[in-house]
N, C-alpha and C positions, 0 to 999 in steps of 0.2 A: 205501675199502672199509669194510662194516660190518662189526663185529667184537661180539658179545655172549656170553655165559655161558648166556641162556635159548635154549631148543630151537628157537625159530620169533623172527621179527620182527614185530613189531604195522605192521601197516597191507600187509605185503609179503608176497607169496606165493614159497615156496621153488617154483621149474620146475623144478631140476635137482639132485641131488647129486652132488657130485664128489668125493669121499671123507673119508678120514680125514686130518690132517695135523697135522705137529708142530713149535715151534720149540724152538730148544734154544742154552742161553749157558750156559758155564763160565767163573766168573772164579775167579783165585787171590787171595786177601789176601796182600800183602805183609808183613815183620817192622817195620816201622812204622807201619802201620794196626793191627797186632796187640797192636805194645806200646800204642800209645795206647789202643787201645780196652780192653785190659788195665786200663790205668790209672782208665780213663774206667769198666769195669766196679766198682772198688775203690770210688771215691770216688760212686758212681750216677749216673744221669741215663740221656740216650738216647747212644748211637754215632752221630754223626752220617755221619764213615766212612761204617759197615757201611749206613746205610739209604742213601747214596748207590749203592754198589755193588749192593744189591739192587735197587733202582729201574732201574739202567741193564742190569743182567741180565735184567729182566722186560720192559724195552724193546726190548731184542735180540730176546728167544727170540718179541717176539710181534709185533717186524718180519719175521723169520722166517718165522713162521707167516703172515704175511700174504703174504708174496712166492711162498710154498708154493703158493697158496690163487689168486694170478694166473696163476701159471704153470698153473692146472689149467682155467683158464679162469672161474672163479668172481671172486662178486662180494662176495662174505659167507664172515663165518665164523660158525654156529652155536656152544653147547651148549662154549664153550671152558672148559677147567679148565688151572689153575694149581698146580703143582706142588713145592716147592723143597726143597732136600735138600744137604748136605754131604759133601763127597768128601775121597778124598786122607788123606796121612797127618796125622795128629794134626787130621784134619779141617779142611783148609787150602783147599780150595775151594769155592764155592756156584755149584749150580747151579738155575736154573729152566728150566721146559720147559713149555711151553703146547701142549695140543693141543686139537683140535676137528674140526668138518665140514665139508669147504669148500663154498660151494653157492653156487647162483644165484637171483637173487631180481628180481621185478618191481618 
């Protein structure tokens, strides 16, 4: 399945749209990703952690949206945007959530 950011695909012609759709992953940090990356924030560099878990949440919400996007009969997804944000108390969760337009394409 194509999956793109920009509104149309170069060379393919949109026949059909089939709506709006959205995927969505919630993951929790643990108190040992937290202290390490605590630590790992004191001393600098990157979280290596934290960019795992984001990467596999952005995986999730935009298998998600792809499997959204079959079920509706489509072949594509347009025009998708990317979203991420922290829930929960003392902001202990990350979420992303990918939405777009499922459609059909030649």
């Amino acid at each position: 399945m194509l999956v793109t950011t920009t509104p149309s695909i170069e060379g393919k012609r949109i026949t059909r749209y089939c709506g709006v759709i959205s995927g969505e992953a919630i993951m929790g940090a643990n108190l040992f990703k937290d202290l390490f990356a605590g630590i790992r924030d004191l001393v600098g560099g990157r979280s290596a952690t934290y960019e795992r878990e984001l990467q596999r949440a952005r995986e999730i919400a935009l298998k998600e949206l792809q499997e959204r996007a079959a079920d509706l009969g489509a072949n594509a997804v347009v025009g998708v945007d990317l979203d991420y944000e922290v829930l929960g108390e003392k902001n202990g969760m990350l979420m992303v959530s990918a939405s777009g337009t499922a459609v059909v394409v030649e």
